[in-house]
N, C-alpha and C positions, 0 to 999 in steps of 0.2 A: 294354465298351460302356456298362456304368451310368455310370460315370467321366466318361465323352465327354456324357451327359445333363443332369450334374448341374452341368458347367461352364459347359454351354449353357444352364441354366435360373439358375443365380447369377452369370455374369459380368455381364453388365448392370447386376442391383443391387451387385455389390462396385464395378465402374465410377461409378454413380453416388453411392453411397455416400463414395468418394474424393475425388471436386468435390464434395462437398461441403464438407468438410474447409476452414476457413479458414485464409488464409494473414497472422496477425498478426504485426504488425512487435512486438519485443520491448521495452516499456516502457523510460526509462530515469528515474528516480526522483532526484528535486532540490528543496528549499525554502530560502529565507530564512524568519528570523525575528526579530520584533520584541517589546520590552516595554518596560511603563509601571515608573515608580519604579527608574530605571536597576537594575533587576535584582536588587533587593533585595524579600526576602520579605514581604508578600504583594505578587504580582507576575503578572499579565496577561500572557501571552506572546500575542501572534498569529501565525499560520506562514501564510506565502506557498507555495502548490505553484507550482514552476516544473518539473511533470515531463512529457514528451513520450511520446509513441504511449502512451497510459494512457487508460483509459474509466470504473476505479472505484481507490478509493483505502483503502488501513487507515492509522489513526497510533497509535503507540504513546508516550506521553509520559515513560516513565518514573517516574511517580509514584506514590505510597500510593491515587491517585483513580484511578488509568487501569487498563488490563487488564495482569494478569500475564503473557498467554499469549498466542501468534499469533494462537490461536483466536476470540479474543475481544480486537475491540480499542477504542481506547479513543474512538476518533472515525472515520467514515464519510466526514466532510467534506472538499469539495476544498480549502478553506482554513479549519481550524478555529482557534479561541481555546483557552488552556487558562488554568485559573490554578496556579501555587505559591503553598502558602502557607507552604511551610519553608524555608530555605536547604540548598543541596545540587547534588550534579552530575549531572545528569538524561541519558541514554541518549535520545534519543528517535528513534522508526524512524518511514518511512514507505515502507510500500508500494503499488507500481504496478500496478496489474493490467491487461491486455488485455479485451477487455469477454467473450472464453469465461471469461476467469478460470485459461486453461493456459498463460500467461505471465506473468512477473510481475518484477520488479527491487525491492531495496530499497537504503535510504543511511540512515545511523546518522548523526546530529551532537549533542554534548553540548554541552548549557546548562548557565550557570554562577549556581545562585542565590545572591545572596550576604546573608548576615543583616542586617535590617534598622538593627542600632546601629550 
């Protein structure tokens, strides 16, 4: 009998509880990008986000200036700048998040800096 009361008194909130729950389409994560001084150190890169169903964004650049760790990334921005100033082959991640922030997609593309001489 308690059993039968205690379903009657939470089914409503488990129900609404439920709808609430959104239904987000799952990020898919995409950039271009560009630099000044055909890609020779010190060198300007700008990144184009071209990523779909996304509402906040991390980028990680791969360099001695950026964040080592997911936790911490190195730009916020939907389309940041970065600079190199050394030659080298750069990792750079961007991720996509859904605006709860419980979806998310990323895409890795390597930049190629090449020494200024």
């Amino acid at each position: 009998m308690n059993f039968r009361k205690y379903v009657i008194l939470f089914l409503p909130l488990l129900l609404y509880s439920a709808s609430c729950s959104k239904n987000e389409p799952v990020p898919v994560s995409d950039f271009v990008y560009s630099g000044n001084n055909n890609f020779k150190a010190p060198c300007t890169v700008q990144f184009t986000n071209l990523s779909t169903q996304a509402f906040s964004y991390g980028w990680w650049f791969g360099s001695d200036s950026s964040a080592t760790t997911l936790d911490a990334p190195g730009s916020e921005l939907t389309n940041p700048m970065h600079v190199y100033t050394k030659p080298g082959s750069f990792s750079v991640i961007l991720r996509s998040y859904t605006e709860s922030r419980k979806e998310w997609s990323s895409i890795i593309k390597t930049i190629i800096i090449k020494d200024s001489i």
